[in-house]
VOGU-3710 file (C-alpha; in Angstrom, 3 decimals, decimal comma):
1> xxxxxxxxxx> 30,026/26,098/6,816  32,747/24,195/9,355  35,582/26,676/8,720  32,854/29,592/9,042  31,036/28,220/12,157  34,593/28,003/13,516  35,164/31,746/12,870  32,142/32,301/14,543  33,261/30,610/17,578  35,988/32,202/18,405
11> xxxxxxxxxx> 35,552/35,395/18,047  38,294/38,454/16,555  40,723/36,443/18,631  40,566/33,187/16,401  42,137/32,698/12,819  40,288/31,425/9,956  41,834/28,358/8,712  40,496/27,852/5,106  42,561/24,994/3,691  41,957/24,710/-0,571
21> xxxxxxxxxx> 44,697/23,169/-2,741  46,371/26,888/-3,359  46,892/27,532/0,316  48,182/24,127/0,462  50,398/24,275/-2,048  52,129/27,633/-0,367  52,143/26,187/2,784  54,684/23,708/1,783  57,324/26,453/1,018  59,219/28,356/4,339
31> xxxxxxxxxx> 57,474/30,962/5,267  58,843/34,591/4,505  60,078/37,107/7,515  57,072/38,733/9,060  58,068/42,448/9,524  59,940/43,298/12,737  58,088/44,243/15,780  56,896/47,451/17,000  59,277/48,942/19,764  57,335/48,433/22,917
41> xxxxxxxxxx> 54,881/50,887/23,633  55,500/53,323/26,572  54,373/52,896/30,247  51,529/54,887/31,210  49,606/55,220/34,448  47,092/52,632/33,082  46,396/50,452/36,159  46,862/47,535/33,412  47,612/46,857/29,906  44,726/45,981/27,802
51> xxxxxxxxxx> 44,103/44,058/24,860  41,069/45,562/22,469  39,913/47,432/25,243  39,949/44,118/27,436  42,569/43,916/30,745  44,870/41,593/29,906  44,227/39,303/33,396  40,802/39,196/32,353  42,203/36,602/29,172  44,166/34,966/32,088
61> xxxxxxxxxx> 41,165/33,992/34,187  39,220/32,951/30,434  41,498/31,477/28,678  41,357/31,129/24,672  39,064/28,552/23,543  41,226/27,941/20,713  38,548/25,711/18,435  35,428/23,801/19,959  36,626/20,422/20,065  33,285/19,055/18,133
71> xxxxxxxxxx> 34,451/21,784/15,540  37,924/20,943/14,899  38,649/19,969/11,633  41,968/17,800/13,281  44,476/18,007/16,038  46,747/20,373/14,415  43,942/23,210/14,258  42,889/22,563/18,053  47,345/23,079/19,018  47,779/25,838/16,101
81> xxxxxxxxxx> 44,694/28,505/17,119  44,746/27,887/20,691  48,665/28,970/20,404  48,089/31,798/18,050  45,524/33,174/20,275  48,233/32,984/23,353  51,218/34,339/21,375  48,992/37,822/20,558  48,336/37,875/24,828  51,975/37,534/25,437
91> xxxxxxxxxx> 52,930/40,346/22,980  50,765/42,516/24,229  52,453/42,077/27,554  55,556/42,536/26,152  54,514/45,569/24,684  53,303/46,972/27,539  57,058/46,281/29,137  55,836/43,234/31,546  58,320/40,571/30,004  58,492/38,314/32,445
101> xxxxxxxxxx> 54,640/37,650/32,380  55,048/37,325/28,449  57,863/34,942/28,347  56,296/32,882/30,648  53,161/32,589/28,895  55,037/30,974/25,803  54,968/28,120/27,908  51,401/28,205/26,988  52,132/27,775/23,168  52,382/24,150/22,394
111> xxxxxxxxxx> 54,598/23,341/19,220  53,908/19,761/19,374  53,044/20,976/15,404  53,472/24,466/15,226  56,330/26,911/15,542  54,551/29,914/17,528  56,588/29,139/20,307  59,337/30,277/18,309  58,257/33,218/16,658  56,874/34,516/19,810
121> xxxxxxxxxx> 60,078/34,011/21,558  62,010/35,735/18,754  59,476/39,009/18,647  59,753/39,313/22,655  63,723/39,381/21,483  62,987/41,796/19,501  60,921/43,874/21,476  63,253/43,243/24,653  66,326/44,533/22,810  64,767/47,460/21,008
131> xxxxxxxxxx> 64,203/48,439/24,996  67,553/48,199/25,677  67,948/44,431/26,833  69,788/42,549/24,946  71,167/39,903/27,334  67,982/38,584/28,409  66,708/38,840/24,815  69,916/36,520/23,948  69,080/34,510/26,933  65,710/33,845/25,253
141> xxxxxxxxxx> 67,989/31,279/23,261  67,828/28,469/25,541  64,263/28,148/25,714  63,817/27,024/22,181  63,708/23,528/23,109  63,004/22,368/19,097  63,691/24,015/15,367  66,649/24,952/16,733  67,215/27,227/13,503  65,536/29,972/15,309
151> xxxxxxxxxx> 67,916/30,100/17,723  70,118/31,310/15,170  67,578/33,882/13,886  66,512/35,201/16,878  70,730/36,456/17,952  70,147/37,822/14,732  67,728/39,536/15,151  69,046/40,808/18,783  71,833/41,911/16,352  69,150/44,000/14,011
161> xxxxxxxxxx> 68,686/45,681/16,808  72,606/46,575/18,070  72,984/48,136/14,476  69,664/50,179/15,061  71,112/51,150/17,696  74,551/52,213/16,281  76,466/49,938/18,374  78,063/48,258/14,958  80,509/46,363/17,319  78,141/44,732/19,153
171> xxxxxxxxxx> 76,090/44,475/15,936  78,847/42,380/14,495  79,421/39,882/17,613  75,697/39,147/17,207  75,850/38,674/14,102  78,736/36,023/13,925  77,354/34,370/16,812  74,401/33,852/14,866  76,605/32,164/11,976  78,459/30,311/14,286
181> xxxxxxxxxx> 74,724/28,678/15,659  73,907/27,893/11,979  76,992/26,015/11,140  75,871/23,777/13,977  72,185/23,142/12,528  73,157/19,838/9,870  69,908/20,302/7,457  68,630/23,174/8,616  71,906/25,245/8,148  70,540/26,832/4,847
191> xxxxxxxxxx> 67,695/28,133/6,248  68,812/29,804/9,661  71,136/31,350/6,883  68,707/32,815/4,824  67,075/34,311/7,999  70,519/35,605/8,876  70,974/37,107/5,545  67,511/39,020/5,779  68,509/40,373/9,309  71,434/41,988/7,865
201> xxxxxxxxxx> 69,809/43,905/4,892  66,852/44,821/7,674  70,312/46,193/9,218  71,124/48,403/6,136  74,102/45,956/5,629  73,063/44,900/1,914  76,763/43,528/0,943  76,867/41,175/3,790  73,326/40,113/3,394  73,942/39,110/-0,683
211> xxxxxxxxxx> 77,127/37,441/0,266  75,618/35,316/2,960  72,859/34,732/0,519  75,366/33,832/-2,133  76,999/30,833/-0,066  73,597/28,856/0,591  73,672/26,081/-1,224  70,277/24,899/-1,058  68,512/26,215/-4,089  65,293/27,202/-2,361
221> xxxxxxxxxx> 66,790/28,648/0,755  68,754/30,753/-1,404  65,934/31,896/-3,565  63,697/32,501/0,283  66,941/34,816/1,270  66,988/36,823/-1,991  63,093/37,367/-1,945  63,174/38,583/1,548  66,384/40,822/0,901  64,628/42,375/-1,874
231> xxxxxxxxxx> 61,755/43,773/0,320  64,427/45,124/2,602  65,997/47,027/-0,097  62,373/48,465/-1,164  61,992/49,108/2,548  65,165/50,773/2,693  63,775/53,140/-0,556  66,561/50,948/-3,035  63,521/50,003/-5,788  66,054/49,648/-8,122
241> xxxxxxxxxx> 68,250/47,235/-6,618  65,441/45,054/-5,094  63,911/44,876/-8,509  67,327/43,428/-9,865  67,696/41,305/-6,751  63,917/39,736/-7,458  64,367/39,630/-11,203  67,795/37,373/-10,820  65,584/34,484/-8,880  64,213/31,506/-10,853
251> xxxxxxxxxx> 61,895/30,362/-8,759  58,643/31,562/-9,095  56,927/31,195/-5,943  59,941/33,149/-4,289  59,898/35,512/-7,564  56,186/36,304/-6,729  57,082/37,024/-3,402  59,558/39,004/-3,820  57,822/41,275/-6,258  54,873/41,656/-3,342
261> xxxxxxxxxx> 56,960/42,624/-0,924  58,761/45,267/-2,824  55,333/45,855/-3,742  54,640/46,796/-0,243  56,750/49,668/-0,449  55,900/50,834/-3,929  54,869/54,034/-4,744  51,890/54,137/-7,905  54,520/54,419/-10,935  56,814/51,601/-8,995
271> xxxxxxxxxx> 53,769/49,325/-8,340  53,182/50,050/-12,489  56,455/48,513/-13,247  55,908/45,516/-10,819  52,826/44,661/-12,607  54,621/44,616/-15,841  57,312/42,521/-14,244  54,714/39,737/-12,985  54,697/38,864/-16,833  58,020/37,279/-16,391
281> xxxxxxxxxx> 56,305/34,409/-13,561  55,616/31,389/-15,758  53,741/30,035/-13,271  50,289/30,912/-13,590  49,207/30,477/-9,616  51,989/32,237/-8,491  51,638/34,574/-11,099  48,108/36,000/-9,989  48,892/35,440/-6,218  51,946/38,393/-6,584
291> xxxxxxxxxx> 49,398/40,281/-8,740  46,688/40,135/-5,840  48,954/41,580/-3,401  49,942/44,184/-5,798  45,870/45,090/-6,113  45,713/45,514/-2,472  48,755/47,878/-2,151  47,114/49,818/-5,541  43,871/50,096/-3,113  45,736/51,183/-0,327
301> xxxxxxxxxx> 46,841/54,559/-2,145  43,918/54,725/-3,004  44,203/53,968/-6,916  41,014/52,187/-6,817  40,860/51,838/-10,972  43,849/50,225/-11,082  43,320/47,842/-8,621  40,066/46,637/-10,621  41,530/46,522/-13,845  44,507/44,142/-12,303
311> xxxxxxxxxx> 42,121/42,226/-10,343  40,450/41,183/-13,838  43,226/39,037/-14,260  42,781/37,070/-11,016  38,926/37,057/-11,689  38,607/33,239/-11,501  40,858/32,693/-8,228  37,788/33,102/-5,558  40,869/32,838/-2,966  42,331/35,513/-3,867
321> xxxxxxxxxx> 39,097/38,064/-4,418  37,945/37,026/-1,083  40,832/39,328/0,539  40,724/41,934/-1,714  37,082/42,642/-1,267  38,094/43,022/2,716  40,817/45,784/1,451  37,903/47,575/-0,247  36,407/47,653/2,357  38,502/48,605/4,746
331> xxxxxxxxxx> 39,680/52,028/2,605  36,039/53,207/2,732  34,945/51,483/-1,060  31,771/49,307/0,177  30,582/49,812/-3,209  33,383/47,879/-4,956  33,989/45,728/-1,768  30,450/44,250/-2,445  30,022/44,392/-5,708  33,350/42,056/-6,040
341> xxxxxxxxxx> 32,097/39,585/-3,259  29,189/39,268/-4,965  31,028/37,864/-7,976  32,649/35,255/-5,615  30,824/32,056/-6,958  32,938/29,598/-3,897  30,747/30,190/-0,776  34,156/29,098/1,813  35,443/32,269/-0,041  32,222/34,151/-0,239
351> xxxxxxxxxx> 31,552/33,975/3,216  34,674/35,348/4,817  34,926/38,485/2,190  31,065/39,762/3,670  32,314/39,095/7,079  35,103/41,148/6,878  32,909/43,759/5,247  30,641/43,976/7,827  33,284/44,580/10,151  34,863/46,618/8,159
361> xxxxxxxxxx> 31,221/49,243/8,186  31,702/48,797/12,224  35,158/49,781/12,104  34,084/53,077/10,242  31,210/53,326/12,860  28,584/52,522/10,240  27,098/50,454/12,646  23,182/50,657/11,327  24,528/50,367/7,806  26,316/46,753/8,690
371> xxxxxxxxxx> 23,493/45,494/10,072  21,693/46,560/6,925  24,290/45,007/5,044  23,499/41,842/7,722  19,743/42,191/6,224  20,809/42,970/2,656  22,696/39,721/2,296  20,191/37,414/4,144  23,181/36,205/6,697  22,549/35,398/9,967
381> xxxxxxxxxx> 25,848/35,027/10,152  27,125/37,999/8,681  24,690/39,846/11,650  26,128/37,853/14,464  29,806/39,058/13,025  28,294/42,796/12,407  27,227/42,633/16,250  30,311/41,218/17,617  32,309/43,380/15,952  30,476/46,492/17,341
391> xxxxxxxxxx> 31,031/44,877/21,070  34,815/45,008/20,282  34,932/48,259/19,214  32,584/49,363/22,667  34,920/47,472/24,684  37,714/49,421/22,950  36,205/52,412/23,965  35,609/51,070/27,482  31,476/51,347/27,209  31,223/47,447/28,432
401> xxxxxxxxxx> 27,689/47,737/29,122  27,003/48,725/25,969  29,222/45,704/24,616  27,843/43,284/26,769  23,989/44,392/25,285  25,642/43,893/21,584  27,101/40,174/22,337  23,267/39,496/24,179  22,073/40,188/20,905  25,063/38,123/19,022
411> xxxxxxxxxx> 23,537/35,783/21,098  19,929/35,768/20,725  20,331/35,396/16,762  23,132/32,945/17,067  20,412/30,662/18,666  18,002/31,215/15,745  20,395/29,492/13,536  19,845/25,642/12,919  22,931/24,244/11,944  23,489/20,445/10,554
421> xxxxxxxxxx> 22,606/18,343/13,889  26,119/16,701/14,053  27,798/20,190/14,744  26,769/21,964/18,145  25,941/25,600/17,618  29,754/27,181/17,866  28,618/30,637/17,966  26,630/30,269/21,307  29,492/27,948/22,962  31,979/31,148/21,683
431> xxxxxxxxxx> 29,685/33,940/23,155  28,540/32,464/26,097  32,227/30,715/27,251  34,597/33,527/25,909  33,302/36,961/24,652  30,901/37,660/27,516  32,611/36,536/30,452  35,772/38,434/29,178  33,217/41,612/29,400  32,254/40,601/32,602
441> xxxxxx> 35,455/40,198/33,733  36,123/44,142/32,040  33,388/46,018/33,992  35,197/44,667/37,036  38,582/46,047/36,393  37,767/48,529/33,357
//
């Protein structure tokens, strides 16, 4: 109920931290590369850039609530949402060209305990120099004030994007810049090199990246580089290669995740193979956790009897059915997206599988049938979501009034609830201090 009430609260904005022993057993390996950013998108005559349909001053003048302070499970989920929530504002604004207003909202990011601040900073690089910009992407450098290994990734990344550029010259100072930063980093050498080795197969330069990857002498760096090179070579359409790159690591958390992200390039007979090749984890957690995310890439081309058949192995992980009921959903398969959260016995999995079903029936503009769904279930809950997701998709479409009427209603049910009398109810405090004024704040400038 805490984790849910929390989603609740903050709206499509917030991020659901559910914390079991799985999730906390992956958090304590580095994360893998996310995948590049978008180039920015063009300038139009917009008067201003909008985020889900919402000007982006309006999230200026109500800031993100991160999570209700009575709800917060500790300090570092207070610093971590309120930061994430930030980062996606300054994007946007990067993405709409206005980089100065996004780099100096990462000011806004605290890192006391996270490293959003970072990854921001390294994504406006990225963004900044696939426009062009490359010395005030590099000059994006000095404000990472702690981590200081992603100083070293982000001039590599600025040097991604010389070589996508065909300026291999320029591509190549970067890069040895880049090296030059890590050999300056003590412990965390070994892992601004593995993040250096990934940016040059993302570069198309695959000999450089395994050599690089070949020197690091920490064992789990090395297996973190060789995981992430082997999605680049399935990105780059080398299946072969990045299955011989994945099957020569011995660690099977980094084997598993390199076999989902080649996965995420796969086409049906490749993602066949992979399955087979899951066999050869020992480890039986990471084992099914590389299967799920195979499941959701066979539902994404639509092979939904595959995907059900593989997801039979996983049946008792409720943590990893959860998301795969949302990918049902999401490719137009309500039938099996219910039918497999109702077989979710955990309710802190349960819970966030119908949620993201109902939203998922708003997305396709089934709006009566998700509030059936709402009925069907016998979740309050699961309505207030249904109805807040159909105000974001109004406000999308710029009919405020119309979303303002659906978060009323959010509203009116939210009160009906009767939670446990030491939490407040989060769902009002969310509505009536976030979601509506943002609205309020649209019909002015919409």
């Amino acid at each position: 109920m805490r984790n849910l009430l929390f989603y609740l609260a903050t709206g499509f904005l917030g991020i659901v931290l559910l914390t079991d022993c799985h999730s906390a057993a992956q958090q304590a390996k580095p994360l893998l590369a996310k995948d590049p950013a978008q180039p920015p998108l063009a300038q139009t005559a917009q008067k201003e850039p909008k985020l889900r349909g919402i000007p982006l001053s309006c999230y200026l003048r109500f800031p993100p609530l991160g999570v209700y302070p009575y709800q917060a499970v500790n300090t570092y989920d207070i610093v971590s949402n309120e930061s994430r929530q930030w980062a996606e504002i300054a994007l946007a604004y990067a993405k709409a060209g206005q980089f100065d207003k996004a780099i100096e909202l990462t000011e806004k990011l605290d890192d006391s305990l996270t490293y959003s601040q970072q990854e921001t900073l390294i994504e406006i690089a990225d963004l900044l120099s696939a426009a062009g910009q490359y010395d005030k992407a590099l000059q994006l450098v000095e404000r990472i004030k702690s981590e200081e290994r992603y100083k070293a990734q982000l001039v590599a990344r600025v040097a991604r994007q010389y070589a996508a550029a065909g300026n291999r010259q320029q591509a190549e100072r970067t890069f040895s810049r880049a090296l030059q930063l890590a050999k300056t980093l003590g412990d965390m050498q070994a892992q601004a090199q593995a993040e250096i080795a990934t940016e040059y197969a993302a570069a198309g330069q695959f000999d450089k990246a395994a050599q690089l990857a070949g020197t690091i002498k920490d064992d789990s760096n090395k297996a973190l580089a060789l995981a992430q090179i082997a999605g680049e070579y399935a990105r780059g359409g080398k299946f072969d290669s990045a299955l011989r790159l994945a099957n020569s690591i011995k660690d099977d958390y980094y084997k598993g995740k390199a076999l989902a992200g080649i996965g995420k390039h796969a086409t049906v007979a490749q993602l066949d193979k992979l399955v087979g090749e899951t066999d050869k984890i020992k480890d039986e957690t990471q084992q099914v956790a590389a299967r799920a995310e195979l499941a959701k890439k066979y539902v994404a081309l639509r092979q939904f009897d595959r995907a059900v058949r593989l997801s039979k192995t996983f049946a008792a992980h409720d943590d990893l059915l959860s998301p795969l009921a949302g990918e049902y959903a999401a490719a137009g398969r309500f039938d099996l997206a219910v039918g497999l959260a109702n077989s979710i016995k955990n309710e802190s999995w349960k819970q966030p599988a119908l949620l993201k079903i109902a939203e998922e029936y708003v997305a396709a503009g089934k709006y009566t049938e998700a509030l059936e769904f709402a009925g069907a279930v016998q979740s309050k809950e699961v309505k207030i979501w249904a109805l807040r997701a159909m105000a974001e998709k109004d406000a999308e479409a710029g009919e405020y009034a119309r979303a303002l009427e659906q978060y009323r209603q959010a509203q009116e049910v939210a009160k009906t609830i009767q939670p446990p009398p030491e939490y407040p109810p989060e769902a009002i405090h969310g509505i009536e201090e976030y979601s509506i004024p943002l609205i309020k704040c649209s019909q002015g400038q919409g």
